[in-house]
N, CA and C atoms as a LAMMPS dump frame, in Angstrom:
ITEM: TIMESTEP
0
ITEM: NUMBER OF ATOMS
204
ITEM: BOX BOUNDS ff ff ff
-5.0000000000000000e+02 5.0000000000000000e+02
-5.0000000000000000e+02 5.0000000000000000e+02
-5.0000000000000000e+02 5.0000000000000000e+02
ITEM: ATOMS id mol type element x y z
1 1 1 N -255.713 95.365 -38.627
2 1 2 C -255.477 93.988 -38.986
3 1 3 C -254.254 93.492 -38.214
4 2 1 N -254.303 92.124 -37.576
5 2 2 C -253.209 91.643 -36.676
6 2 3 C -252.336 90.982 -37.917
7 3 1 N -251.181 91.211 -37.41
8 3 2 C -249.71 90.107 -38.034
9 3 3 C -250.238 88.765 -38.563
10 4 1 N -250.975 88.037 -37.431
11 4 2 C -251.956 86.77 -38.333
12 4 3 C -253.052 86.382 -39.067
13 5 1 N -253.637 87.944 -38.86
14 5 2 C -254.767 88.064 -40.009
15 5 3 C -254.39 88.234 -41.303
16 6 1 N -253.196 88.982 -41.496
17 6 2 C -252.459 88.986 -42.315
18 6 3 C -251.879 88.378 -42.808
19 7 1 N -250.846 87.688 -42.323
20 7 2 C -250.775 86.152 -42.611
21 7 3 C -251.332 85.681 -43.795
22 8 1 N -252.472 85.331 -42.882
23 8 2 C -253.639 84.464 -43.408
24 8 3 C -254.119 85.119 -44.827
25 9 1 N -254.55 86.531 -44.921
26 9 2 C -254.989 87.15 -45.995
27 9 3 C -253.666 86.648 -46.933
28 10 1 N -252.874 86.851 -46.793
29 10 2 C -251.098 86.671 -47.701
30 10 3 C -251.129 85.437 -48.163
31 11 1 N -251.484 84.621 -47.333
32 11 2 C -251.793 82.651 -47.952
33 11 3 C -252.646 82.939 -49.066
34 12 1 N -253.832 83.219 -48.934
35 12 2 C -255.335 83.314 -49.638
36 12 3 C -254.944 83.841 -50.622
37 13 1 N -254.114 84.579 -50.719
38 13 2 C -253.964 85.759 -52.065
39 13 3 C -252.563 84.846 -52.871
40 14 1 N -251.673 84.545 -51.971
41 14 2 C -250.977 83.555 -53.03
42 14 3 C -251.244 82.684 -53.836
43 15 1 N -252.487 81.953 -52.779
44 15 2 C -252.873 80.522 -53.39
45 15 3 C -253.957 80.971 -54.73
46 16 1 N -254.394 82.118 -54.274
47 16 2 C -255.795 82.116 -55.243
48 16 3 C -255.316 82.539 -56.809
49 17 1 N -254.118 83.311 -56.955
50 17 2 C -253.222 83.969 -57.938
51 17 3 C -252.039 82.658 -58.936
52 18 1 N -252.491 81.27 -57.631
53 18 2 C -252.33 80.711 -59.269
54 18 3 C -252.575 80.053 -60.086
55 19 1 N -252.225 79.74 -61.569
56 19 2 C -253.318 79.368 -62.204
57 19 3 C -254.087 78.01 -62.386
58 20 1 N -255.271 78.374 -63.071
59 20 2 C -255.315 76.571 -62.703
60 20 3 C -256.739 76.79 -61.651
61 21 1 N -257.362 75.715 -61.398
62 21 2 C -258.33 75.758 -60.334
63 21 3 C -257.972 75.219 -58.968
64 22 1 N -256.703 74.684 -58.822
65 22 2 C -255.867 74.015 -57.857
66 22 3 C -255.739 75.127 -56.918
67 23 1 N -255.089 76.309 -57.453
68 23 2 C -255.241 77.221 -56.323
69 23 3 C -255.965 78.027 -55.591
70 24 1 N -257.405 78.016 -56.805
71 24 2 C -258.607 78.256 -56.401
72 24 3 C -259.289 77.663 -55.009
73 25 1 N -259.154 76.549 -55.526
74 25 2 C -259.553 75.429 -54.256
75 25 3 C -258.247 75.504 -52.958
76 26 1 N -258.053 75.665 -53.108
77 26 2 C -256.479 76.139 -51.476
78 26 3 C -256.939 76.924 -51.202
79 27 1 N -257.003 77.767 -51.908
80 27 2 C -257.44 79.56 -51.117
81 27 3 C -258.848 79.295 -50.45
82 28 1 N -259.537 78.468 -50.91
83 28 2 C -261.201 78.095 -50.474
84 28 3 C -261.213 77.817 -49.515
85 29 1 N -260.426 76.338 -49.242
86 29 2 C -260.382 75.478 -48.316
87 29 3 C -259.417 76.937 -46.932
88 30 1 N -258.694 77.272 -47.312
89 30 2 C -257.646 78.066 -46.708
90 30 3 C -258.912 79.371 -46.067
91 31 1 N -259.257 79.641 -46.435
92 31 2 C -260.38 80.713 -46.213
93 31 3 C -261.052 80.545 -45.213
94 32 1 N -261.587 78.812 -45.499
95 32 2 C -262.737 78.478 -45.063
96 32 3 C -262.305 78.226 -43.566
97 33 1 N -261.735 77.742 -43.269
98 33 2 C -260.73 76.675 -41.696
99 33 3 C -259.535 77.033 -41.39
100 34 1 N -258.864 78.239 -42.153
101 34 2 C -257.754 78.262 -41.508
102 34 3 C -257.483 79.331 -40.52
103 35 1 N -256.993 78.691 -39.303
104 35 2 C -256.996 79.696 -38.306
105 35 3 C -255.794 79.758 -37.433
106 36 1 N -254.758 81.111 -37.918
107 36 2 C -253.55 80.967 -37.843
108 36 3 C -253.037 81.241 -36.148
109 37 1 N -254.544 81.193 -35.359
110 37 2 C -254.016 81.074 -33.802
111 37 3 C -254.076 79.491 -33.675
112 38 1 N -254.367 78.662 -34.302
113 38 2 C -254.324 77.393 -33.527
114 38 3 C -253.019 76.97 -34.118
115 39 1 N -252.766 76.025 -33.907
116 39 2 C -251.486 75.146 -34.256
117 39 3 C -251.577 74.604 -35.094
118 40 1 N -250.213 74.666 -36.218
119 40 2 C -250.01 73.813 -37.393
120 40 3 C -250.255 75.015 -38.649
121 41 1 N -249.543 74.518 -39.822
122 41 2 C -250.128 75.131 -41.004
123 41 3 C -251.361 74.973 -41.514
124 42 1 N -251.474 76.332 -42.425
125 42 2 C -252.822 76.07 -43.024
126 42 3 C -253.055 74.501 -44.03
127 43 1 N -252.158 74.103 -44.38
128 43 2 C -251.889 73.162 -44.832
129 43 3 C -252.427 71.724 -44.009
130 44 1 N -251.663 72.145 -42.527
131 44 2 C -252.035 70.811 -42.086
132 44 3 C -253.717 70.891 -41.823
133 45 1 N -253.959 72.471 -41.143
134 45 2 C -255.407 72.549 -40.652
135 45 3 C -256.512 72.14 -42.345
136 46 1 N -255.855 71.99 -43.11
137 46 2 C -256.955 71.707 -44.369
138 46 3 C -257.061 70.428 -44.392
139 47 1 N -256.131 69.47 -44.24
140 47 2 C -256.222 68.317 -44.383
141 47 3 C -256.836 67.329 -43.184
142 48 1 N -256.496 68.131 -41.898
143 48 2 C -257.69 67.409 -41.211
144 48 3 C -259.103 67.712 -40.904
145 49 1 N -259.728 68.253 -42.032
146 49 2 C -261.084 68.982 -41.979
147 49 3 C -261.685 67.924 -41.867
148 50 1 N -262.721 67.894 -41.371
149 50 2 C -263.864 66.967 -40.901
150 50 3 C -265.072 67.147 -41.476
151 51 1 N -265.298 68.285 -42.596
152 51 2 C -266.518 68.718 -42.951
153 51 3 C -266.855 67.944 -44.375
154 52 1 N -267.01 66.607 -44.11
155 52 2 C -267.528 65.59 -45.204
156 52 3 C -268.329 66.415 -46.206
157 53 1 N -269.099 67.363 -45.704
158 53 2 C -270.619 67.571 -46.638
159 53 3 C -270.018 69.009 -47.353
160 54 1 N -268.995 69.261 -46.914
161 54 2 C -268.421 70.107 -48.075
162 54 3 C -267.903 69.839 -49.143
163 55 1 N -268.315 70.369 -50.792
164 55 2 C -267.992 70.137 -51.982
165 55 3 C -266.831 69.962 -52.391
166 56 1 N -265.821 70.551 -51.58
167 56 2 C -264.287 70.574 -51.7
168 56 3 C -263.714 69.427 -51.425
169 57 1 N -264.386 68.814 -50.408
170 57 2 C -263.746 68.257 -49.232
171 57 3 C -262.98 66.716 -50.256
172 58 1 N -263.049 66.42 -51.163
173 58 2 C -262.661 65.313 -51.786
174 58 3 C -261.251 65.554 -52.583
175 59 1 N -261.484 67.053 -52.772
176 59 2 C -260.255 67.816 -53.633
177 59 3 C -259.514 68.301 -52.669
178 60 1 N -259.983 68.76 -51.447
179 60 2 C -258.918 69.611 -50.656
180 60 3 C -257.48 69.327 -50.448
181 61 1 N -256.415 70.375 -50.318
182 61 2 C -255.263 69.922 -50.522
183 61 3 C -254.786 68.887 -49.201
184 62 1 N -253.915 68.589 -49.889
185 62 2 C -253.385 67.744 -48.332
186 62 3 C -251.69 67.418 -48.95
187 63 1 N -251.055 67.076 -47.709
188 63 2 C -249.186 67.282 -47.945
189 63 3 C -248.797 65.969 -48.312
190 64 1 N -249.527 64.715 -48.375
191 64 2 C -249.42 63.674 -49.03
192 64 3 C -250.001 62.888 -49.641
193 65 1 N -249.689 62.433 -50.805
194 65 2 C -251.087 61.24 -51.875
195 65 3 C -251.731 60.443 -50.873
196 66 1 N -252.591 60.545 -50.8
197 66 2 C -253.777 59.666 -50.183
198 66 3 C -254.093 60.126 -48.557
199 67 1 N -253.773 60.856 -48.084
200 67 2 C -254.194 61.876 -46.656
201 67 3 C -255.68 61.84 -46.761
202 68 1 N -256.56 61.737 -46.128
203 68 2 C -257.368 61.891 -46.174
204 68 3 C -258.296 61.638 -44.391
């Protein structure tokens, strides 16, 4: 496992551990698109997802009220 796969596994496991379905859905979205060779946080890479027809995609996190 590389330093950024790891990473990445370390996000997923934070987010998913807390409680609530809020972090459920991070770790999802985080799972799903985040890819810690491109640029930016997983954070930012969630919020500019483009995948309308995903179930999340209305809940997904994002770093400010109304981002979308």
């Amino acid at each position: 496992m590389t330093l950024r796969e790891g990473h990445r596994l370390a996000v997923i496991h934070r987010e998913s551990s807390k409680a609530g379905l809020r972090g459920k859905i991070n770790a999802m979205c985080c799972h799903c698109i985040y890819d810690p060779t491109q640029s930016g946080t997983w954070l930012k890479q969630v919020e500019i997802c483009s995948s309308k027809d995903c179930p999340l995609y209305k809940v997904r996190p994002t770093s400010k009220k109304g981002a979308a």
